[in-house]
C-alpha positions, -999 to +999 in steps of 0.1 A: +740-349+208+733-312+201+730-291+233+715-256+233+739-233+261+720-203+275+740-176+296+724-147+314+749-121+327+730-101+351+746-065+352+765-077+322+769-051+289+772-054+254+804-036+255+819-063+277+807-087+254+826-072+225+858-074+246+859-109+254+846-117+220+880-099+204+897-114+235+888-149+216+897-134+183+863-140+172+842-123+146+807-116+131+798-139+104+830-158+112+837-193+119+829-204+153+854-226+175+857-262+173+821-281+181+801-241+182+771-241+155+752-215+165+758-183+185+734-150+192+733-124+219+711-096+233+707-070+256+682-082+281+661-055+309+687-070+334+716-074+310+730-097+289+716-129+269+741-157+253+723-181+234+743-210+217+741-246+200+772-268+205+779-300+188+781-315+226+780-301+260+813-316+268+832-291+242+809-262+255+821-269+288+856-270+276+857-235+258+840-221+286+865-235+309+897-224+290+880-190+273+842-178+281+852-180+322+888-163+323+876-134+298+848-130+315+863-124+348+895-104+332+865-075+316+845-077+343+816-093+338+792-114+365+790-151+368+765-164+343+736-187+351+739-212+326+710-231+315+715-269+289+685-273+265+685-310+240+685-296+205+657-316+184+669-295+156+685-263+143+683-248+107+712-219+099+722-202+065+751-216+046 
């Protein structure tokens, strides 16, 4: 099932985003990795918002384990709080 990931870095910038992002070799309007469908981010008042859908939480979990955590840490950026939504549905431009 469909699981929407969201990540709030608090103190985290959009610059440090960038880095892990080329750190993944990753890029805009792109193909995501293996079970990613959906991706967006934001600068928030506090810092920085991740919002994903993933085929599964289980390969969320995974790339974050092997990717999204150690890049994270290597640029810098705070510990996410990490919040699982159900997906009903999602719509995206092919």
């Amino acid at each position: 099932m469909a699981v929407g990931v969201v990540l709030e870095f608090d103190g985290g910038t959009l610059d440090q985003y960038d880095q892990v992002i080329g750190m993944m070799g990753l890029e805009r309007g792109k193909p995501l990795p293996d079970g990613g469908v959906f991706h967006w981010v934001t600068a928030t008042d506090s810092g920085l918002r991740v919002t994903d859908v993933w085929d599964s939480r289980e390969q969320f979990e995974r790339f974050a384990q092997e990717q999204i955590g150690p890049y994270s840490q290597q640029v810098g950026l705070p510990e996410p709080k990490i919040t699982f939504h159900e997906v009903h549905n999602y719509l995206y431009k092919v």
